[in-house]
Steps between C-alpha positions, in 0.01 A plus 500: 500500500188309501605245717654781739153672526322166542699346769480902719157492437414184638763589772289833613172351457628203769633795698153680527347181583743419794453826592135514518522145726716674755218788487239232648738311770675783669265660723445867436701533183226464263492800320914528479544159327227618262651789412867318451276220292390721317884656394606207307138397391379819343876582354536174375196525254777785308672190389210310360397830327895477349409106434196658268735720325755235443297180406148357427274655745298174560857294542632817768176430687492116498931494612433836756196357647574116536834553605403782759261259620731213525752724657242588779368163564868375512606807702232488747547109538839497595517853697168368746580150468163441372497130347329474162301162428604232218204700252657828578860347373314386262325849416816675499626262217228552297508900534899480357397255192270762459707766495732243269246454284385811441855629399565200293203540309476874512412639103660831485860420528552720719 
């Protein structure tokens, strides 16, 4: 169920993001695409609550927030065809064998 709550999680938080884009490109529609940002970003923070419940706080908020960034960077990158430089590739592989790291190496088990 982890896994399930991770992956939605980072899905919403991308969603918000995309969301919030849209809010600064389409003239006039500002305050709508915050709002509808703001439906899957502010719900999607009851998963990461569930992740705190379920598994090492500090591991739920390394996985939640690393991949929701990912997610977003990805997300926004492909939806606004946005090219990312070499370092930013780069950047992106380091954030994940962070995230890899910190769940290889996490102490409680959990």
């Amino acid at each position: 169920m982890v896994v399930v709550y991770l992956v939605v999680f980072w899905l919403m938080q991308a969603a918000a993001q995309v969301l919030f884009k849209y809010g600064t490109v389409v003239p006039g529609k500002y305050t709508l695409f915050f709002i509808l940002g703001n439906l899957p970003g502010a719900s999607s923070i009851l998963l990461l609550m569930q992740l705190y419940k379920i598994m090492n706080p500090n591991l739920a908020l390394a996985l939640g927030t690393g991949g929701g960034f990912l997610a977003c960077q990805i997300a926004l990158a492909i939806i606004f065809r946005s090219s990312l430089s070499v370092p930013q590739y780069a950047s992106i592989v380091a954030i994940a064998a962070g995230m890899f790291g910190f769940t290889l190496f996490n102490r409680s088990g959990s």
